[in-house]
C-alpha positions, 0 to 999 in steps of 0.5 A: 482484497477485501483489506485494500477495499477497506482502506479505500473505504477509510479514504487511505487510498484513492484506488486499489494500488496495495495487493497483499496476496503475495505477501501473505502467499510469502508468509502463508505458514505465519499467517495461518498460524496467526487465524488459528490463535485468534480462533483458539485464544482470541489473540487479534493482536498479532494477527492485525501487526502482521497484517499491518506490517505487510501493508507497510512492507507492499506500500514501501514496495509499490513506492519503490517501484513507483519512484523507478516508473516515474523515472521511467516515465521522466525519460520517456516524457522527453522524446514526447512531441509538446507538454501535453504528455509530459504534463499527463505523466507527470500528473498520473505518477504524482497521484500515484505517490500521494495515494502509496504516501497516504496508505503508508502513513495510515497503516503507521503505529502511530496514525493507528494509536491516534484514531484509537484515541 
């Protein structure tokens, strides 16, 4: 969680759409393995690749599912009486993707080594 406030705090999302909790539960063991070697040899550097792998790996997910959602939502859209409600969801899923979009593209290995310039 605090992961996700942080990258709302950095403006990389718009809101909290990217939970790493069932990453890290699928992954618990690595994980933990990786706090204990920054714990015992300061070794940080694996421990944010992993975080940040998992990041990607949530935000391509939460894309995917978005993408199926809109279609969805594309489908259900047309028995809706008027443009109104098609208009809605199609704005609500179109901030869905630039948000995922944004959190994926500042989580890459190249926007990480640019800001660390």
């Amino acid at each position: 969680m605090l992961i996700t406030l942080e990258l709302i705090e950095r403006q990389r999302l718009s809101q909290p759409l990217l939970y790493l909790s069932a990453f890290i539960e699928a992954y618990r063991r690595d994980y933990y393995e990786l706090l204990q070697r920054i714990r015992t040899h300061g070794d940080w550097a694996q421990w944010i690749h992993f975080i940040l792998s998992g990041i990607e790996q949530v935000a391509n997910d939460a894309s995917a599912h978005t993408v199926r959602c809109s279609i969805f939502a594309s489908v259900c859209a047309t028995s809706l009486p008027g443009s109104r409600g098609r208009n809605s969801l199609s704005t609500s899923f179109s901030k869905i993707r630039t948000s995922l979009s944004g959190a994926r593209n500042g989580c890459s290995a190249s926007a990480i080594r640019r800001r660390a310039r």
